[in-house]
N, C-alpha and C positions, 0 to 999 in steps of 0.2 A: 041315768047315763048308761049307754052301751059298746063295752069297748071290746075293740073286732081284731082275737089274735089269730095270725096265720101259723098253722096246726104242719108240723113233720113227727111221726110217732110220740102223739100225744104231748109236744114240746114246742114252744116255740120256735118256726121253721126259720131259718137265717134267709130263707132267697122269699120273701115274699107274693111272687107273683106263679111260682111253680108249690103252692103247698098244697098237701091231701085236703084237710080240713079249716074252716075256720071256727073258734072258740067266740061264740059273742057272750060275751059276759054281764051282765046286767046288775051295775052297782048304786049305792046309796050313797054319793059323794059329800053327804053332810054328816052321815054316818061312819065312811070312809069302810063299808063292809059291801059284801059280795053276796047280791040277793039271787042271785037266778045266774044258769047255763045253759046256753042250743051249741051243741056242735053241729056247723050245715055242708053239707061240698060244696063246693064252688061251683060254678060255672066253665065249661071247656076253655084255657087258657085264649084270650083274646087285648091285645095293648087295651088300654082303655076300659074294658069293662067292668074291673072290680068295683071302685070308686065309687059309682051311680047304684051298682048290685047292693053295696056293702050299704049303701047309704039308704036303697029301699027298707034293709031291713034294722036302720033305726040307729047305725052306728054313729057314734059321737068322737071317739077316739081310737086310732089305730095305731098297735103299738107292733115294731118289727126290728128284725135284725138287720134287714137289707131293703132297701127299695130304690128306684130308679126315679132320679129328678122329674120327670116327667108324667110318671103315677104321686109324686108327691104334690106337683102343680094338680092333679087333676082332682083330686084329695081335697086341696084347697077350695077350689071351685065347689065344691058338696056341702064348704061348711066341717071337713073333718081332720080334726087335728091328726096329726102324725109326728110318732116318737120312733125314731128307727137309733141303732146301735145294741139293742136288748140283746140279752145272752139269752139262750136255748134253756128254757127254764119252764116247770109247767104254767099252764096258763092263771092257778090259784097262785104260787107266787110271781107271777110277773103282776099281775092287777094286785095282791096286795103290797106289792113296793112302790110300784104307781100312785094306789091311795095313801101311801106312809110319805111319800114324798122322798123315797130312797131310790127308787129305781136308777140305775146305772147306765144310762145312753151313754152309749160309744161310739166309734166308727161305724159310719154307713156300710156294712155287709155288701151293698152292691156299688157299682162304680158305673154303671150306665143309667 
């Protein structure tokens, strides 16, 4: 499993669609442990692009602060779940509260 966080200084970015980096994380979900890290940049901000990008490179689960209903439909279309409301947190503890089954989703971060 490969879960794909969006990076603002090293932390989970709260506007998903404007982050420096994304964290793909590469975990053992039987294991519930954290095998592997690529930090990658993104691609030049475009509606629609992550989604297909994120999903060439193997994502299974995207977890965010904030996303827009519209990158969440398109998300779906990939096949990739999405957890939005996360706090700013680094990407080792957001994936291990995920795998613990604690992770705190909250309020959508974004509103469009």
């Amino acid at each position: 499993m490969r879960i794909a966080i969006p990076l603002a200084d090293g932390k989970l970015a709260m506007h998903f669609g404007h982050c420096e980096q994304f964290a793909l994380v590469d975990v053992n979900p039987d294991a519930k442990t954290i095998v592997g890290r690529e930090d990658v940049a993104p691609p030049p901000h475009q509606p629609g692009l992550l989604p297909p990008w994120l999903a060439e490179r193997g994502a299974n689960v995207v977890i965010a602060g904030g996303m827009g209903q519209r990158a969440q439909a398109l998300f779906a279309q990939q096949g990739i779940q999405v957890v939005v409301g996360a706090s700013a947190e680094t990407p080792k503890q957001v994936v291990s509260s995920y795998l613990a089954g604690t992770l705190e989703a909250g309020v959508n971060a974004c509103d469009h």
